[in-house]
C-alpha positions, 0 to 999 in steps of 0.5 A: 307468845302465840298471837292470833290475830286473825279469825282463822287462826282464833277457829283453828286453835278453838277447833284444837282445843275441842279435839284435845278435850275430847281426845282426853275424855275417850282416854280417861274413859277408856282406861278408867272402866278396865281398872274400875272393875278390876279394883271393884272384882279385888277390892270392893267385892273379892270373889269367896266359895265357903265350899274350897276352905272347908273339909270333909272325912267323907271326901276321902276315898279310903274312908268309911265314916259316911256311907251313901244309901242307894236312895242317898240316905246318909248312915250313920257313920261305922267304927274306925277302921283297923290299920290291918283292914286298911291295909287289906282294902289297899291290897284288894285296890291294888290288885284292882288296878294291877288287873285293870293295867293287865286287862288294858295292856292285853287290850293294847297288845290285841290292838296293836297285832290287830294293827300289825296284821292289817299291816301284813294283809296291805303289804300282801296284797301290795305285793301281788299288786306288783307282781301283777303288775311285773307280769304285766310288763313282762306281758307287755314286754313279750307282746312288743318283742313279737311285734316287733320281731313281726315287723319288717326291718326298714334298713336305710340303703346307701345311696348306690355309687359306682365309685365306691366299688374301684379296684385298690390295694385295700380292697384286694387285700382284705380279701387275701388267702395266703397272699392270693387272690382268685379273679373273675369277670363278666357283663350282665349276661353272664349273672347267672354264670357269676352267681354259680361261679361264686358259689362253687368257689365259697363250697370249695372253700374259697373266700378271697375271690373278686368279680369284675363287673364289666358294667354298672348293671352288672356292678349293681347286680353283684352288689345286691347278691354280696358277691365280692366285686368291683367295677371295671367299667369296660364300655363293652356291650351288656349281650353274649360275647360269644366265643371267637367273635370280635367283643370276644377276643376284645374281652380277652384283652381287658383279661390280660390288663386286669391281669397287670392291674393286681400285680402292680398293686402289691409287690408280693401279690399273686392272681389265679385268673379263672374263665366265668364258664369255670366250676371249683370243685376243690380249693386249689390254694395247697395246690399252688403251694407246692410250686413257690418257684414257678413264676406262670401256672397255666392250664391246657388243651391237653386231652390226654396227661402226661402223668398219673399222679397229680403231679404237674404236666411233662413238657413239651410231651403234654404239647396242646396249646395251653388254655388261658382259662385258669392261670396262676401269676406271681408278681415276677411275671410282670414283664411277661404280661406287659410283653403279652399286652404289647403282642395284642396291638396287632389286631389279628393276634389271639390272646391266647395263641399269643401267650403260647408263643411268648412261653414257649419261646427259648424254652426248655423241658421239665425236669422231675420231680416238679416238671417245671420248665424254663420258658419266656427265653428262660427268664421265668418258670412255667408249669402245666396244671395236670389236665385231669385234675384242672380239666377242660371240657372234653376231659371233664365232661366227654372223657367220662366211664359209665356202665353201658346200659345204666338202669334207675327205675323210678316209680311215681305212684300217686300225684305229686300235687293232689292227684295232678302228676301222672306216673311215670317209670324210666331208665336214666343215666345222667345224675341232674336226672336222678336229682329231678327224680329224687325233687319229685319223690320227697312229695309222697307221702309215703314215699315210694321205695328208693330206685336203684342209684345209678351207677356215678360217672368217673371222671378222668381224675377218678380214674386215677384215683384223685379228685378233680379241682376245677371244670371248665366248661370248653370242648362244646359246640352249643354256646353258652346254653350249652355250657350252663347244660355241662355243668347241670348235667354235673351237679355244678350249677347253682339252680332255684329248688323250683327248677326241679318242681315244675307245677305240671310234672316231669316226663320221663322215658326209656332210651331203648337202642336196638342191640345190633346198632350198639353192637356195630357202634362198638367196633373199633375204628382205625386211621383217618376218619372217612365218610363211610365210617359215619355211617353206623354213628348216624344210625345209632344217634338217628334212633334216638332223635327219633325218640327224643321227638316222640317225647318232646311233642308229648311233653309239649301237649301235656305241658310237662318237663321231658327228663331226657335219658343218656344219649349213645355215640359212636363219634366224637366231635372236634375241631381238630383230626381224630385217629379213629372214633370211641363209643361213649355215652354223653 
């Protein structure tokens, strides 16, 4: 057993002890007191109320044995009541209730569409909130679709390269009409050339087309105006090239390479070169079509045709050198154009004469219907392109019937710009004239009355009844200046509408020509021109310069535009012999 045997263990186990009695007595306590009360509440001292053992007739409801008195006096108590009466009070409280269920169910149902029509007045007004609100976004929608239709569209540029722009199959072949492809070329000095060139190219209905940009500021400028382009990266001066001079006959020579650059990129490629100094009139594709089996379509020099149709040229009758402003080359002509490039080593050698002398070598005479030939020691076939349907400068702008003395009276009778124009009244002749006129007339308001029309030149085509395809602006004596005035005097240039609204007016004025100079210009002139037949020419255009000074210098006071009227000759102008003179207005 347990031994204590020293004075801590004896304290611990009293210490023990004294916590397990107390431990023990807070037990009993705790338990006994529950179980005592519980014992005295059910045993000692169970709870009784007399009132919940007992029953009274007068707690029945349907009783009548105890009537309470308003005071609360007690009655004495009435005779039983009969099973029919009973019944009867049995009937009367059920009808009570019935009604009280009908009155309780009328409640509810008041209730209940009170309920629902709130419900119906929420959804309602739920719904115009949403309406509202779609409106809103609709609103919204509108608002940002117009600010954003107002804001300027900010489209990345590409990064302009040069390299993009290089001569390849695809790029030629995307551009293909009927297996043709028309190409022209030019530096920046001839922009405005280009633009016009290709606008009357699109208006005739031509869209495979090419412009060769003979330098990058050319390139980019071609570029920004979507004009169908490539680089040919001459190295050539950015200025006038001006006919007959050394850039000149250098340009022609990149011509004839460029010429064999598309023939070599396809096998069944053909080129229409066409001069920039050219104006489309018609689409010349059907043309060409008629005449698969010629190898070389060219244009020419020729001043009078040799046909009266729109058939081609009779060779050799039409004779004059052929022009090699507007060709046509079918992918058989490669060895011609490789020789034609050979012939330009010798630096003296013009490209053109050099062509004339290569076709015409070995050849033979058309034949009808086509008038075809056999040239090039008659190894290819040749045409010449009718010179009044594919025109040269003189036939198209000089050879050209007007009435003797054309007439269009023009009224300006009020200002054009607030009271800032003065009137002004005039003959004219030339159709750019009747267009300024016409440019000035759409300000009044109300118009003036129409002039008379002037009567329209005829060309040579129209002579015979067809329409030209194309002009090219050779035959003049002034330039380039006077090649762009050719083809406004024709309506075939490309000009802003503000070209013809000058913001101080127009002047314009009769060309009055005394009749004996008219008359002395008419007569006829026979054999070699000599130097006392030019006399009755210079008088007559002498007149008139008089005039067109006395007109300038007013139109420089006033800082006006002069409209110049239709100016006579007698004489024309070339560089080769004339038989006789014609009177002509130009």
């Amino acid at each position: 057993m347990f031994s204590y045997t020293s004075v801590v263990d004896r304290w611990l186990a009293r210490s023990a002890l004294v916590v397990l009695i107390l431990g023990g007595s807070w037990g009993i306590v705790s338990i006994g007191q529950p179980v005592y009360w519980r014992y005295y509440a059910t045993v000692l001292r169970p709870f009784e109320d007399p009132t919940l053992n007992t029953t009274d007739a007068t707690d029945d409801p349907f009783s009548v044995t105890k009537i309470h008195t308003p005071e609360g006096a007690v009655l004495p108590a009435a005779a039983p009541v009969s099973e029919q009466a009973r019944v009867e009070l049995l009937q009367q409280d059920s009808a009570a209730i019935a009604a009280e269920a009908l009155a309780q169910k009328a409640k509810v149902s008041a209730a209940a569409a009170a309920v629902k029509e709130e419900q119906d007045r929420a959804a309602a007004a739920l719904r115009v909130k949403h309406a509202a609100a779609a409106d809103l976004r609709d609103k919204e929608a509108v608002e940002a679709a117009a600010k954003a239709l107002a804001t300027p569209v900010v489209v990345q540029q590409q990064p302009f390269d040069v390299n993009d722009y290089l001569l390849t199959k695809e790029r030629v072949h995307g551009l293909l009409e009927r297996g043709v492809i028309m190409v022209t070329w030019a530096n920046h000095h001839y922009l405005d050339f280009a633009r016009s060139w290709v606008a009357q190219v699109k208006k005739s209905g031509i869209n495979g087309y090419l412009v060769g940009a003979m330098d990058d500021d050319m390139l980019r400028d071609l570029v920004t105006h979507n004009v169908h382009t490539w680089r040919m990266n001459t190295g050539m001066t950015k200025g006038d090239l001006g006919w007959g001079s050394k850039n000149f006959h250098e340009m022609g020579r990149f011509k004839i390479k460029l010429i064999k650059q598309f023939l070599d990129l396809d096998a069944t490629l053909t080129v229409v070169i066409s001069d920039i100094d050219t104006a489309w009139v018609q689409n010349p594709m059907p043309y060409f079509d008629r005449y698969p089996t010629a190898d070389i379509l060219t244009s020419t020099d020729e001043l009078r045709p040799t046909v009266m149709d729109d058939s081609l040229e009779k060779f050799p009758q039409a004779g004059s050198s052929f022009n090699i402003g507007i060709m046509l080359f079918r992918n058989t002509s490669k060895a011609f154009v490789e020789d034609w490039i050979k012939a330009l080593d010798d630096p003296q050698m013009w490209d053109q004469n050099a062509f004339n002398n290569l076709a015409r070598k070995g050849h033979l005479h058309s034949e009808a219907p086509l008038n075809l030939w056999r040239g090039y020691d008659q190894k290819l076939t040749f045409g010449v392109l009718p010179c009044a349907l594919f025109a040269s400068g003189h036939v198209f702008f000089v050879q050209v019937r007007r009435s003797p003395h054309p007439e269009a009276v023009v009224r300006c009778a009020a200002a054009v710009r607030a009271g800032s124009h003065a009137s002004a009244c005039g003959q004219h002749a030339c159709l750019s004239t009747w267009r300024l006129i016409s440019a000035l007339c759409e300000h009044f308001d109300p118009p003036p009355a129409p002039p008379p029309a002037p009567s329209p030149p005829q060309h040579k085509a129209e002579e015979l009844g067809l329409q030209p395809y194309v002009a090219h602006a050779t035959f003049q004596y002034s330039g380039t200046p006077g090649k762009r005035h050719r083809f406004r005097e024709a309506l075939l240039w490309e000009d802003p509408p503000e070209y013809f609204d000058h913001h101080k007016g127009f002047i314009t004025y009769t060309n009055t020509i005394p009749e004996a100079l008219l008359l002395k210009a008419a007569e006829p002139l026979s054999g070699e021109v000599t130097r006392d037949m030019l006399d009755s020419h210079f008088a007559l255009v002498n007149h008139q310069l008089l005039s067109v000074r006395a007109a300038m210098a007013v139109a420089t006071l006033t800082g006006r535009v002069l409209i110049m009227p239709a100016i006579a000759c007698q004489l024309d102008k070339y560089w080769g012999p004339l038989s006789g003179g014609a009177w002509t207005l130009l």
